[in-house]
N, C-alpha and C positions, 0 to 999 in steps of 0.2 A: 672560526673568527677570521675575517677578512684583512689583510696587509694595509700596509700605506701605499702600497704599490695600485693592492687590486681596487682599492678605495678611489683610488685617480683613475685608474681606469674606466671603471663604472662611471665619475661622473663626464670622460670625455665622450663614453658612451652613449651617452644622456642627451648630448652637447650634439654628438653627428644624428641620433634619433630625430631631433627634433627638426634640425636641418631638413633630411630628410623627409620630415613630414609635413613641411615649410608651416610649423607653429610660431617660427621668431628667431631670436638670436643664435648662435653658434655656443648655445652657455649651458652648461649642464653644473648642477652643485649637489652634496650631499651632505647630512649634517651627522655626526656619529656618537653616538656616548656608549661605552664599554663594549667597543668593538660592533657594535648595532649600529643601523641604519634606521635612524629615528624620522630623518627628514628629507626627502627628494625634493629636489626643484629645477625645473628647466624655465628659458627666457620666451614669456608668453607676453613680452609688448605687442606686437602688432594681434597676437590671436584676441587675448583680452582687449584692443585697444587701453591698454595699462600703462603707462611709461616709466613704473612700479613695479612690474610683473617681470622682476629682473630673477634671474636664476637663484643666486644667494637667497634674497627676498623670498622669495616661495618656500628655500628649503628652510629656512628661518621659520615660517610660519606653521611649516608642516611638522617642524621639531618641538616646537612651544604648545602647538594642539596636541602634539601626542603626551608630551612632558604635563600640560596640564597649569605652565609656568611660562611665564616673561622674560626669563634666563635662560641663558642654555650654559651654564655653571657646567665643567667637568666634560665638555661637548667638543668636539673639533669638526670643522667645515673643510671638507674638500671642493676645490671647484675647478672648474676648465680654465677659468684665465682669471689673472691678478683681478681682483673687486676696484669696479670702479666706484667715485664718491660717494656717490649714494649708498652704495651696498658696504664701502667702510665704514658707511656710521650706523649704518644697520646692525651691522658687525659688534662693532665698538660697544653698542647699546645690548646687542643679544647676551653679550661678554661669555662667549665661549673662551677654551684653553688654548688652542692656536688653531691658524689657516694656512691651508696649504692649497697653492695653485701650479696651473703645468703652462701656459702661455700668458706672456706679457702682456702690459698694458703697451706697449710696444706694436709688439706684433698685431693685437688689436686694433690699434690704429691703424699699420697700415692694410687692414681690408675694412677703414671704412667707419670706426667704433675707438674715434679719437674725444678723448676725455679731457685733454689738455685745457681747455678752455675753461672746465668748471673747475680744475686747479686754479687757473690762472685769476678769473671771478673769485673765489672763495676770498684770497690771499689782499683782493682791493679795498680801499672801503667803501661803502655802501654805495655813497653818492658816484662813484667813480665805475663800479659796475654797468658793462650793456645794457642790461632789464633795468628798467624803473625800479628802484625800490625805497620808499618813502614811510617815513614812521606816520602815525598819524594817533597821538597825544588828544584821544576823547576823555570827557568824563567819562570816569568810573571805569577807565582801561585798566588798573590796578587790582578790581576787585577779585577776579577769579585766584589771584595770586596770595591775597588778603584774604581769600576763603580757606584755600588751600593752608596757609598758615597755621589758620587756628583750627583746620577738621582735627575730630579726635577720632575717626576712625580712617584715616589715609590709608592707603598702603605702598609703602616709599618703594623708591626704583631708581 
C-alpha cells in the first residue's frame, strides 16, 4: 500500500508526464479509496480542446467509472496543485473524505494559471459580472423541476 508521501508523488509525476509530452497543463491528480488507485487524471484542456478536461475532473471521472457510483464516499484525491473553482465543486459534488495538494493556487498563478478572477466573479452579483448573465423567466421554465418533484423513481444526489 502506497504512503501520502508516494501518492503525491505519483500525481506530480503525472503533472511533469504530461508536460512533457505537451498534452496540457502542468496538473497531474489521483483519486484513492483503501490505499488503491481508483482513478488517474492528468489536464487534457488543450489535448481534448476541453476547458473541463481539468486533471481532478478526469481523475473524478476515472474513479466513479471504476466505483460504478456518483460519490466517491470513503476516497481521497491527491493532486499537483490546490483545485481550482471549477474542480472545488467538482470536488464538493464527488464528496470524497479529504484532498490533498503540493503547489498553490499561488504558485500557479504566477506561471500563468491565475484563477483569481473566477473568485472574484463567483462573489458578484449576477448583473455585476464581466460575462453577460441574464435570467430569462419562459413559460414552463419550472417544469423539469416540477417533474423532478413528483418522479417516484428519482435517484437523489
Amino acid at each position: 500500500m502506497l504512503t501520502d508521501i508516494k501518492f503525491m508523488e505519483k500525481a506530480i509525476q503525472i503533472a511533469c508526464e504530461n508536460v512533457s509530452n505537451n498534452q496540457g497543463g502542468p496538473f497531474g491528480a489521483l483519486v484513492i479509496k483503501d490505499g488503491i488507485v481508483i482513478g488517474v487524471g492528468k489536464n487534457e484542456v488543450t489535448a481534448k480542446n476541453d476547458p473541463t478536461a481539468h486533471a481532478e475532473v478526469q481523475a473524478i471521472r476515472a474513479a466513479c467509472d471504476y466505483l460504478q457510483h456518483f460519490q466517491l464516499t470513503g476516497c481521497e484525491i491527491y493532486t499537483s496543485c490546490e483545485p481550482c473553482p471549477m474542480c472545488i465543486g467538482a470536488i464538493y459534488w464527488a464528496r470524497p473524505k479529504a484532498v490533498y495538494f503540493a503547489s498553490t493556487k499561488e504558485e500557479a498563478a504566477k506561471i500563468g494559471f491565475d484563477d483569481y478572477f473566477i473568485y472574484d466573479e463567483i462573489a458578484l452579483p449576477i448583473e455585476s459580472r464581466n460575462m453577460k448573465m441574464k435570467r430569462l423567466k419562459i413559460k414552463n421554465y419550472a417544469l423539469p423541476f416540477k417533474m423532478w418533484e413528483k418522479a417516484k423513481d428519482k435517484k437523489e444526489y
